[in-house]
DRENDO-1510 file (C-alpha; in Angstrom, 1 decimal, always signed):
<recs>
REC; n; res; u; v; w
REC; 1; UNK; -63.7; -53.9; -63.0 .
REC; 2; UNK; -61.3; -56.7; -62.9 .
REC; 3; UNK; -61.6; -60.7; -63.6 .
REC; 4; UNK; -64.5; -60.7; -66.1 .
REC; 5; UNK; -67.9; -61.5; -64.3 .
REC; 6; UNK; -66.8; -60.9; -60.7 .
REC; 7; UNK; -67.7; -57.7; -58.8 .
REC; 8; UNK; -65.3; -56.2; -56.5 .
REC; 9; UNK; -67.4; -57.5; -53.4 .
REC; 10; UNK; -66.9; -61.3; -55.1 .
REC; 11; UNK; -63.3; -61.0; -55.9 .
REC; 12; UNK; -62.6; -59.0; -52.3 .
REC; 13; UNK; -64.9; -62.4; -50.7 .
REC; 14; UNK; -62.6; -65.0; -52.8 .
REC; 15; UNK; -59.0; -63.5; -51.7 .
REC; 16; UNK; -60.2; -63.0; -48.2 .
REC; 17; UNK; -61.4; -66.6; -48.1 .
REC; 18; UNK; -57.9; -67.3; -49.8 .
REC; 19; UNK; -56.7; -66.7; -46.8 .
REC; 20; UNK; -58.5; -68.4; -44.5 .
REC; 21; UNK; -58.3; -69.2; -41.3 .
REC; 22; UNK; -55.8; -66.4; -40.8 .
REC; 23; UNK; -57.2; -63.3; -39.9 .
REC; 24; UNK; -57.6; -61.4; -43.5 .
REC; 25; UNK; -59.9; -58.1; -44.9 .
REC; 26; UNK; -59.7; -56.8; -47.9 .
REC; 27; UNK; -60.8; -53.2; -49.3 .
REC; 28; UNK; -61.0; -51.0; -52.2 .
REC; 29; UNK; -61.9; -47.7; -51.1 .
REC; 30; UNK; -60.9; -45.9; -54.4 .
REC; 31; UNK; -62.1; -48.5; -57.0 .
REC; 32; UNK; -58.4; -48.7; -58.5 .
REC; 33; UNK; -56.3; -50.4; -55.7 .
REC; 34; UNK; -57.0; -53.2; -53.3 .
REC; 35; UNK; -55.9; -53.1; -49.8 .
REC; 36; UNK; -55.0; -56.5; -47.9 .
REC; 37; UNK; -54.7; -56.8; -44.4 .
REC; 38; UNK; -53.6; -60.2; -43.1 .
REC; 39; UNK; -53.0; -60.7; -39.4 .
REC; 40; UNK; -52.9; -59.1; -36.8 .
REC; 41; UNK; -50.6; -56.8; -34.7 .
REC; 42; UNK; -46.8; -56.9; -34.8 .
REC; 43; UNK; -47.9; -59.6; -37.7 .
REC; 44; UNK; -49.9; -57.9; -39.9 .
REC; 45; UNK; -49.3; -57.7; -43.7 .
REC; 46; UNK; -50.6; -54.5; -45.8 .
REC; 47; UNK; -50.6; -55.0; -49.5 .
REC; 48; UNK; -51.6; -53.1; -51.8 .
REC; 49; UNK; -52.6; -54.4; -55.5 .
REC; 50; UNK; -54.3; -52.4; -58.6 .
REC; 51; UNK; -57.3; -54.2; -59.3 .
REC; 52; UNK; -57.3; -54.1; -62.7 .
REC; 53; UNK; -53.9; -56.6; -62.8 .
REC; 54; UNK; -55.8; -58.8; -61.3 .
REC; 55; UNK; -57.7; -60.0; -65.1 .
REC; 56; UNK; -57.7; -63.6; -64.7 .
REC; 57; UNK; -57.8; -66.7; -61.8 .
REC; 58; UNK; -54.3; -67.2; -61.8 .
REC; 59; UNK; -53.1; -63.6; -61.2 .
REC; 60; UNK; -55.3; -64.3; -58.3 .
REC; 61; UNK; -53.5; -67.4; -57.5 .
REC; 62; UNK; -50.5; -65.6; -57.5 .
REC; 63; UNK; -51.6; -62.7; -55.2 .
REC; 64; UNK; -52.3; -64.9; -52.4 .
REC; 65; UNK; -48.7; -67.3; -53.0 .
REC; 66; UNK; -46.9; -63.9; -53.1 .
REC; 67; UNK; -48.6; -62.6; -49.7 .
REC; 68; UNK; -48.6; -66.3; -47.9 .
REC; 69; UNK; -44.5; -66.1; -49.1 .
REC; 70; UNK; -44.3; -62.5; -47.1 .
REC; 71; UNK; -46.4; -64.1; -44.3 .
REC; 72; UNK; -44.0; -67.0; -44.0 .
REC; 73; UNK; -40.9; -64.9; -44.2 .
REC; 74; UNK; -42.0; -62.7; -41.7 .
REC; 75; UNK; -42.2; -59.6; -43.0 .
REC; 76; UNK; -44.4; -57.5; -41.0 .
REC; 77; UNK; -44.7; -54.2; -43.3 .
REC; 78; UNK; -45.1; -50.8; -41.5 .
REC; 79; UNK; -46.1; -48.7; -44.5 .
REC; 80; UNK; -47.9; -50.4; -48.0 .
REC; 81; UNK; -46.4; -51.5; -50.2 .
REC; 82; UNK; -47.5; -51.3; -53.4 .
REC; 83; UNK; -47.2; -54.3; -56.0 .
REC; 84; UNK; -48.3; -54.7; -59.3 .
REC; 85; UNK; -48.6; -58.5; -61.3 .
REC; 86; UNK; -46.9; -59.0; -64.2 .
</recs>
């Protein structure tokens, strides 16, 4: 479990809502890495993040800057790509 008194359904709700109003789901299917889909299309953005580097608010904080900066640049992403926060 990651950030210390949230489920994964609460942390998945608070990055999706991160994202709002773009178009943005988030899974974890295995229980170890979190899947982020933002957009749609020839847009979309597919991150993948281990849950458990997500331990406090601000590695959350810095999830969503780092995936808005790929949204901005443009970088629509074929395959996952997976990152880690240091």
């Amino acid at each position: 479990m990651s950030l210390i008194g949230y489920s994964t359904l609460e942390l998945r709700q608070l990055i999706e809502r991160a994202f709002e109003p773009d178009c943005c789901e988030v899974s974890c299917a295995d229980g170890v890495w979190l899947t982020i889909r933002l957009g749609k299309g020839e847009d979309l953005i597919v991150t993948e993040v281990r849950l458990d580097s997500l331990s406090t608010c601000h590695d959350v904080f810095t999830l969503v800057g780092q995936v808005r900066e790929e949204q901005r640049l443009g970088r629509s992403q074929t395959g996952i790509s997976r990152s880690a926060i240091a």
